[in-house]
One Martini backbone bead per residue (centre of mass of N, CA, C, O) as a GRO file, in nm:
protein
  308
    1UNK     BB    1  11.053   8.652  12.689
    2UNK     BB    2  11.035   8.697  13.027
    3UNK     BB    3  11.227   8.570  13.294
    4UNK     BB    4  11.089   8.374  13.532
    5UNK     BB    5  11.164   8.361  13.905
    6UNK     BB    6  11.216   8.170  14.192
    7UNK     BB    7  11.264   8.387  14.483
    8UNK     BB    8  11.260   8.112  14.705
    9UNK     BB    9  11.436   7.908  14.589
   10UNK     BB   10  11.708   8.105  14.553
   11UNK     BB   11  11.665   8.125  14.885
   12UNK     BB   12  11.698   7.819  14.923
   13UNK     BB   13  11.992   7.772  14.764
   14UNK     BB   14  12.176   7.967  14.969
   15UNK     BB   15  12.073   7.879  15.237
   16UNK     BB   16  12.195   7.573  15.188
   17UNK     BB   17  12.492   7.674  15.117
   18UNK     BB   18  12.594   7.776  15.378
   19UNK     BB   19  12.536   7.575  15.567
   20UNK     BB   20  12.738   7.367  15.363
   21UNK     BB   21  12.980   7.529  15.417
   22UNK     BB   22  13.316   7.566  15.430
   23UNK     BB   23  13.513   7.789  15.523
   24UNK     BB   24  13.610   7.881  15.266
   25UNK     BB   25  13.366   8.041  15.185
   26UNK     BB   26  13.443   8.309  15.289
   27UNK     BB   27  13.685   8.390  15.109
   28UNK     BB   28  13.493   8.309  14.870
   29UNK     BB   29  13.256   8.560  14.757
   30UNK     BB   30  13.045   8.813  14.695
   31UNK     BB   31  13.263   9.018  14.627
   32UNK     BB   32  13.549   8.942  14.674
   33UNK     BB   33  13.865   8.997  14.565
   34UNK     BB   34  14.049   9.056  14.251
   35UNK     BB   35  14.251   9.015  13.959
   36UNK     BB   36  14.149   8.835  13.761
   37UNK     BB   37  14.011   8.787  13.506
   38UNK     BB   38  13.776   8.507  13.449
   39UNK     BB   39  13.850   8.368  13.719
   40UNK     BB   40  13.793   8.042  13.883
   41UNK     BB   41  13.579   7.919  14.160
   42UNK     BB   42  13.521   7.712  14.408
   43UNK     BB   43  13.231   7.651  14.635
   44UNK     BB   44  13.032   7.406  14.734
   45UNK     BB   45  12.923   7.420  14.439
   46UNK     BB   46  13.012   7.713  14.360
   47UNK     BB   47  13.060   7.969  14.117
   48UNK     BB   48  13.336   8.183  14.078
   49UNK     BB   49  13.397   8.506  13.846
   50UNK     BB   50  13.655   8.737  13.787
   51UNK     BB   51  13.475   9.077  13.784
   52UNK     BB   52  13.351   9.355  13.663
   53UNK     BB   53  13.193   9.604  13.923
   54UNK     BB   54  12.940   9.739  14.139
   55UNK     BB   55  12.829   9.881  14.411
   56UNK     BB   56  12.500   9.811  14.577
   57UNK     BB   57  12.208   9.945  14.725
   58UNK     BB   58  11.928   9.760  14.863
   59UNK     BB   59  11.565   9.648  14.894
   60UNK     BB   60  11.513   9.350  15.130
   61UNK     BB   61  11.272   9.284  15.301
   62UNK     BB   62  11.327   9.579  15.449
   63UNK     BB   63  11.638   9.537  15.386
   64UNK     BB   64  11.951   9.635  15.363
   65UNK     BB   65  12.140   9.578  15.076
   66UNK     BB   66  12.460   9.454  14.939
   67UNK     BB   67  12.573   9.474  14.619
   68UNK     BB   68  12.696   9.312  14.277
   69UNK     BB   69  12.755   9.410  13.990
   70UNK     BB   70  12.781   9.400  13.702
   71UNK     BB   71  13.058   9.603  13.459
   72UNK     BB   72  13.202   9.786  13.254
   73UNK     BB   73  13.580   9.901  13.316
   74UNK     BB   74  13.434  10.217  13.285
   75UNK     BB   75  13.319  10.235  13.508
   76UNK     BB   76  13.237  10.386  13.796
   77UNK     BB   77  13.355  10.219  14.058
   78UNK     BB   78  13.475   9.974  13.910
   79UNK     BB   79  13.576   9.647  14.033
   80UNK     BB   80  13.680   9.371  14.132
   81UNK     BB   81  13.504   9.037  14.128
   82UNK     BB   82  13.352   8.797  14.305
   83UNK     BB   83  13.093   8.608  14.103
   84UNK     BB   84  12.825   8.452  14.085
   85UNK     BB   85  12.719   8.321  13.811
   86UNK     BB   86  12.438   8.337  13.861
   87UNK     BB   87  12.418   8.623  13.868
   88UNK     BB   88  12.527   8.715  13.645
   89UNK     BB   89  12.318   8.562  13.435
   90UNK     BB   90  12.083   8.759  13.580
   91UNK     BB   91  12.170   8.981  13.521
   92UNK     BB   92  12.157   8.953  13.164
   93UNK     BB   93  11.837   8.887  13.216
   94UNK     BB   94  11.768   9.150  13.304
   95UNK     BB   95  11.875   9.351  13.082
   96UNK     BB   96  11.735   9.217  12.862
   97UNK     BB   97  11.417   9.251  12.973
   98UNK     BB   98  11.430   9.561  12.996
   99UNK     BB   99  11.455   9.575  12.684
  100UNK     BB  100  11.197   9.417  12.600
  101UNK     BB  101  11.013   9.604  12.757
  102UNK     BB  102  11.048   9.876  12.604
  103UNK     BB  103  10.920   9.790  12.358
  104UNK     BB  104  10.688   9.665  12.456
  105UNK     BB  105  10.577   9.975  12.545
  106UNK     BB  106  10.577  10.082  12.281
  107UNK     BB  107  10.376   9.822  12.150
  108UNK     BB  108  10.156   9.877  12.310
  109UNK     BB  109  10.075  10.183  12.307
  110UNK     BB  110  10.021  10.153  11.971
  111UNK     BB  111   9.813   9.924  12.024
  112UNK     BB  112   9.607  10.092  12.211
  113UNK     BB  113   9.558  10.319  11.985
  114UNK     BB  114   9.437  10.133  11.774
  115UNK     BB  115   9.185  10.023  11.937
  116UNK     BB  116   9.063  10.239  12.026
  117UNK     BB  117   9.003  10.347  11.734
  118UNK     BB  118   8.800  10.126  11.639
  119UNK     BB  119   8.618  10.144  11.881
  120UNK     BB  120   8.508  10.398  11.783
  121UNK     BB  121   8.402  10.336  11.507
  122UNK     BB  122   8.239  10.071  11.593
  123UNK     BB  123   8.056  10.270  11.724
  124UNK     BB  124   7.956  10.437  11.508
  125UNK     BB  125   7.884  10.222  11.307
  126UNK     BB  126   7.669  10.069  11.451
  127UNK     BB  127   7.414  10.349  11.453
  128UNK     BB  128   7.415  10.230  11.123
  129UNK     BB  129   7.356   9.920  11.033
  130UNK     BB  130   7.100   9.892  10.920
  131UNK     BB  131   7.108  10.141  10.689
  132UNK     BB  132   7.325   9.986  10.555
  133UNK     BB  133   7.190   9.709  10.477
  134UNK     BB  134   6.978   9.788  10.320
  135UNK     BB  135   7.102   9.981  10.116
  136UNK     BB  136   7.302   9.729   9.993
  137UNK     BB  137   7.115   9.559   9.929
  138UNK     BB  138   6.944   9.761   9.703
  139UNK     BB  139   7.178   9.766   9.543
  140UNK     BB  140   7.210   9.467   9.474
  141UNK     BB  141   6.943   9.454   9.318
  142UNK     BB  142   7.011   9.667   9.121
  143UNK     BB  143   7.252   9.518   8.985
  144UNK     BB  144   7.116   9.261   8.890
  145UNK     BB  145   6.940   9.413   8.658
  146UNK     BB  146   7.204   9.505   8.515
  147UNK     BB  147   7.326   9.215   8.464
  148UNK     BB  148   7.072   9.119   8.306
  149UNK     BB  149   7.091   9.317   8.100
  150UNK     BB  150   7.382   9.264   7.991
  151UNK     BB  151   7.343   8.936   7.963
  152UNK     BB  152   7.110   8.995   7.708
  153UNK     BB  153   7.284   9.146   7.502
  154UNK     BB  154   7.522   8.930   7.423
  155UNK     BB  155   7.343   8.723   7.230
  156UNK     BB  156   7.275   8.961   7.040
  157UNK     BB  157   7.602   9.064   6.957
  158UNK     BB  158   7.689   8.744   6.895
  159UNK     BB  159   7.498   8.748   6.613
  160UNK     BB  160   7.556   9.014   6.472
  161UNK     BB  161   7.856   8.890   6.429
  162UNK     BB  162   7.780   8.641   6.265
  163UNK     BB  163   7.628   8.814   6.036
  164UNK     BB  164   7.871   8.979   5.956
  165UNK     BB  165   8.076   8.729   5.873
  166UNK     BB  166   7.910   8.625   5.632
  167UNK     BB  167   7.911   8.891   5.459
  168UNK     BB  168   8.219   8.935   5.467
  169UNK     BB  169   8.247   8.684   5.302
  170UNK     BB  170   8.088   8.714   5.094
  171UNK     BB  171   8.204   9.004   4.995
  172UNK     BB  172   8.473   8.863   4.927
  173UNK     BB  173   8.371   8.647   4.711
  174UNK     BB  174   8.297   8.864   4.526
  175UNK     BB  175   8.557   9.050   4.496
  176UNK     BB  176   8.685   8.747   4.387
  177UNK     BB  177   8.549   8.738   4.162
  178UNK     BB  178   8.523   9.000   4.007
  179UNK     BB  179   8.859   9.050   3.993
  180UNK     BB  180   8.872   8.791   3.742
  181UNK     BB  181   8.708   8.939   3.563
  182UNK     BB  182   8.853   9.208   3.541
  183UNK     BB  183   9.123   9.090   3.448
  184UNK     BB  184   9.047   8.932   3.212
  185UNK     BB  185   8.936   9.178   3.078
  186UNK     BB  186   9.191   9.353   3.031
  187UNK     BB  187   9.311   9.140   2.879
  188UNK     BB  188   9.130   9.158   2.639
  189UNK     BB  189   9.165   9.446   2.581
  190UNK     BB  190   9.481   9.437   2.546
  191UNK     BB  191   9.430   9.247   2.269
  192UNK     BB  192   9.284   9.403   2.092
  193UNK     BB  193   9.466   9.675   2.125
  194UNK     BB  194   9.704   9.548   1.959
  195UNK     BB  195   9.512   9.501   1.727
  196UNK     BB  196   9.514   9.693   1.439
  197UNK     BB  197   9.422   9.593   1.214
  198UNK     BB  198   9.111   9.541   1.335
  199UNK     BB  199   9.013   9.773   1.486
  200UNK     BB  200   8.725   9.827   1.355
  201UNK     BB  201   8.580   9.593   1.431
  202UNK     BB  202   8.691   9.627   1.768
  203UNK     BB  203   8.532   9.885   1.855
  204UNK     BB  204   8.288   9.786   2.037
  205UNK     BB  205   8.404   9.580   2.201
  206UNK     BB  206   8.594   9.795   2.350
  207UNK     BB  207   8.377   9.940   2.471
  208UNK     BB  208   8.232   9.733   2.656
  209UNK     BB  209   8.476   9.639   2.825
  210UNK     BB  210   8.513   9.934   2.900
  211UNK     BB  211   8.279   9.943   3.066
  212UNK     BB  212   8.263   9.693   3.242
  213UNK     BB  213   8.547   9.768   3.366
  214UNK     BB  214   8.372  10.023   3.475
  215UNK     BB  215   8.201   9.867   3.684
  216UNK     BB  216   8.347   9.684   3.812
  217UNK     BB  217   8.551   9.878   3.975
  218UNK     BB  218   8.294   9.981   4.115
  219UNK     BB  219   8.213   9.720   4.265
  220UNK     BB  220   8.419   9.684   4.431
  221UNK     BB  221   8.492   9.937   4.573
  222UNK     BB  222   8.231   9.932   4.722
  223UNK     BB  223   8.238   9.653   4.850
  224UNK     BB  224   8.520   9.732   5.014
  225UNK     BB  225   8.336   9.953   5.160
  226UNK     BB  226   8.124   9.760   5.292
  227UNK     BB  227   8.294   9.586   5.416
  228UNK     BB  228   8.474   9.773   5.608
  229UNK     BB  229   8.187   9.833   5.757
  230UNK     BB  230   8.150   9.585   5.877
  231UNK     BB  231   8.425   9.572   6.025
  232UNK     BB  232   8.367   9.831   6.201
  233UNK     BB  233   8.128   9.693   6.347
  234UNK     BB  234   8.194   9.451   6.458
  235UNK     BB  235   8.428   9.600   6.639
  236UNK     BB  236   8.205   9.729   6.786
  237UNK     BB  237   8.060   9.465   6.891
  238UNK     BB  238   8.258   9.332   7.036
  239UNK     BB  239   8.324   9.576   7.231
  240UNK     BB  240   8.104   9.578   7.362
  241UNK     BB  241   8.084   9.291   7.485
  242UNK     BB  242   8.325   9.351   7.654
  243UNK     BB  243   8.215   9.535   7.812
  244UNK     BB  244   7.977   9.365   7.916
  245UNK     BB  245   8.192   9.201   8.089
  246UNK     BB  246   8.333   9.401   8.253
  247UNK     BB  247   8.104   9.518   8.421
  248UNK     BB  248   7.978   9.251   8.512
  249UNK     BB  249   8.222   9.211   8.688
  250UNK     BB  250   8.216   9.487   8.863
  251UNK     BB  251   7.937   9.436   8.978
  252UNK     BB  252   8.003   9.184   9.120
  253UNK     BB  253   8.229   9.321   9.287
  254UNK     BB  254   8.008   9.500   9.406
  255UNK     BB  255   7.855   9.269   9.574
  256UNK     BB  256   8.079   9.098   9.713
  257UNK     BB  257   8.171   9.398   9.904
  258UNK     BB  258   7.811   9.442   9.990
  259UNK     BB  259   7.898   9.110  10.138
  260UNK     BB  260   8.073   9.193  10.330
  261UNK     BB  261   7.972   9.431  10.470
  262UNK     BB  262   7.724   9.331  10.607
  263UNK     BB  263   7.868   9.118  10.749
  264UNK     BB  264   8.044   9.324  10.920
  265UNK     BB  265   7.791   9.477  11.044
  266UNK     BB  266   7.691   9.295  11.194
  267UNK     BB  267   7.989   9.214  11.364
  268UNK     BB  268   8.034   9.468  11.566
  269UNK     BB  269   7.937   9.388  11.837
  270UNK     BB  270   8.191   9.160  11.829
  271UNK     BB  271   8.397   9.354  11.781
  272UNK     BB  272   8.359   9.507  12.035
  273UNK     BB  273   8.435   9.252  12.223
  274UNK     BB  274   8.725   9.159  12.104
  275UNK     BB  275   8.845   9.495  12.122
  276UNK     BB  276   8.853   9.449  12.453
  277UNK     BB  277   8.966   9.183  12.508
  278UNK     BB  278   9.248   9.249  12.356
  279UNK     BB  279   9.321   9.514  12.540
  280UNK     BB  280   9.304   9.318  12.794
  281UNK     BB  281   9.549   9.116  12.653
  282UNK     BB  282   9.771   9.378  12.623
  283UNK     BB  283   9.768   9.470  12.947
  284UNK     BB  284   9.859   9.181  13.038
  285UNK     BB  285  10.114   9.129  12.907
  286UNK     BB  286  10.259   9.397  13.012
  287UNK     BB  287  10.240   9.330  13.319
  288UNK     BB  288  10.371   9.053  13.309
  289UNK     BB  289  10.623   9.179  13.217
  290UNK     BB  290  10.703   9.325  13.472
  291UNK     BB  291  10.639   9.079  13.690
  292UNK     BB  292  10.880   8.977  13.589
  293UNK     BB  293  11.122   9.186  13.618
  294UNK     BB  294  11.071   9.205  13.932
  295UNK     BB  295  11.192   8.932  13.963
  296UNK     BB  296  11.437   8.874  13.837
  297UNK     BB  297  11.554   9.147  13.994
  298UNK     BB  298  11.516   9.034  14.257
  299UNK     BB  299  11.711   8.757  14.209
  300UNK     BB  300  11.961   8.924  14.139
  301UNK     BB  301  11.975   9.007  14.433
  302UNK     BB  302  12.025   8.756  14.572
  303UNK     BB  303  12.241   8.659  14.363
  304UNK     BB  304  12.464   8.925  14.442
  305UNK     BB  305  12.517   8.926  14.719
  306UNK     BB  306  12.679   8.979  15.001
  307UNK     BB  307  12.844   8.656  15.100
  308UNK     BB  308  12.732   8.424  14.856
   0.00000   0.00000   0.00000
């Protein structure tokens, strides 16, 4: 923030200064020259230190008067000279001030071109608020019907799955029973066939276990395919579930973003007196920045002046 200074106080306490000052006093003041840089001298409860500065004229209540400010020692006609720390000090706050004021000056600048852009889109926006809230709700509605209408899919969907999955098991524990029996027929199969002695008596036993045998097999392949397709079903219907659930978060999210706009489109009107009232106080900020800065100018050139 600008530093801001009393400039009757500063010409109050100098003009003060002066009088109760001792003869002593003429010989060093603002402007009096000297040798060693940064060298300190009192006068009358006055500090002055010398540094290099440059001599320059000012107008002061309608006055021309002669000022010295402080600058770095390669500036063009800068001299050494004692000046009052009070001076130095205002002169750096001054200095600080400039460059402050110099971004304020950008960041305002484009501060008030984005605020300008709003109030233009939102005098835009408003010409058409209430068909856009009519719109939002009547969409709002429809999705409503949608939103019902996908969850009372899932409990009949999540049925579907409870019943796949009975079948499923079931038809698993037939697979496994089948199995048991098939296993078993093989291998009295393959005792039979071992046994060359009987081989005549045991030929019509082996032709019906080789039949049995390939009945289970063909009974179980079957099995196992129709597994498959229940898990697959049921995969598809988890799957759609998954949509229905997905959808339905979707659906509320544009919801409730078009019970926020809705709720935005209200606020308008109260927008664009928000961003008139910012951009009044954007202006006002930066005035008083200048304001501020051409005090502290004006106090920086009475502590500078020469002879105080």
């Amino acid at each position: 923030m600008l530093r801001k200074v009393s400039t009757l106080s500063i010409a109050g306490a100098l003009i003060a200064g002066v009088l109760v000052s001792t003869p002593a006093y003429a010989a060093v003041s603002n402007g009096s020259t000297c040798t060693v840089v940064n060298k300190t001298t009192k006068v009358s409860g006055f500090t002055y230190r010398c540094v290099t500065a440059v001599k320059s004229t000012v107008t002061l209540d309608g006055t021309k008067t002669t000022i010295f400010l402080p600058a770095p020692a390669n500036t063009k006609n800068a001299k050494r000279y004692y000046l009052a720390t009070d001076c130095i000090t205002e002169t750096a706050s001054y200095t600080k001030s400039a460059k402050e004021l110099v971004t304020l000056e950008t960041s305002t600048a484009a501060a008030l071109i984005e605020i300008d852009a709003q109030i233009a889109a939102q005098n835009t926006a408003s010409a058409s608020v209430q068909t856009q809230i009519d719109a939002l709700t009547k969409e709002n509605a429809d999705i409503a019907i949608k939103i019902k209408e996908q969850t009372d899919l899932i409990p009949v969907a999540q049925k579907e799955v409870a019943d796949l999955t009975v079948k499923i098991a079931a038809v698993t524990k037939q697979i496994d029973d089948f199995t048991v029996i098939l296993n078993d027929s093989k291998a009295k199969l393959a005792t039979l066939k071992a046994d060359k002695v009987n081989a005549a008596k045991n030929a019509a036993t082996i032709s019906k276990l080789a039949t049995a045998i390939s009945g289970l097999s063909t009974s179980i392949t079957s099995l196992k395919t129709s597994n498959s397709t229940s898990k697959i079903q049921m995969q598809s219907v988890n799957g759609s579930i998954s949509k229905y659930n997905s959808s339905i978060m979707q659906l509320k999210s544009t919801v409730a973003k078009n019970l926020a706009s809705i709720e935005s489109a209200k606020k308008i009107s109260s927008n664009i007196a928000t961003l008139n009232k910012t951009k009044e106080l954007t202006t006002g900020q930066l005035k008083q920045a200048k304001d501020a800065l051409t005090q502290t100018m004006n106090s920086r050139n009475l502590l500078c002046s020469a002879g105080l």
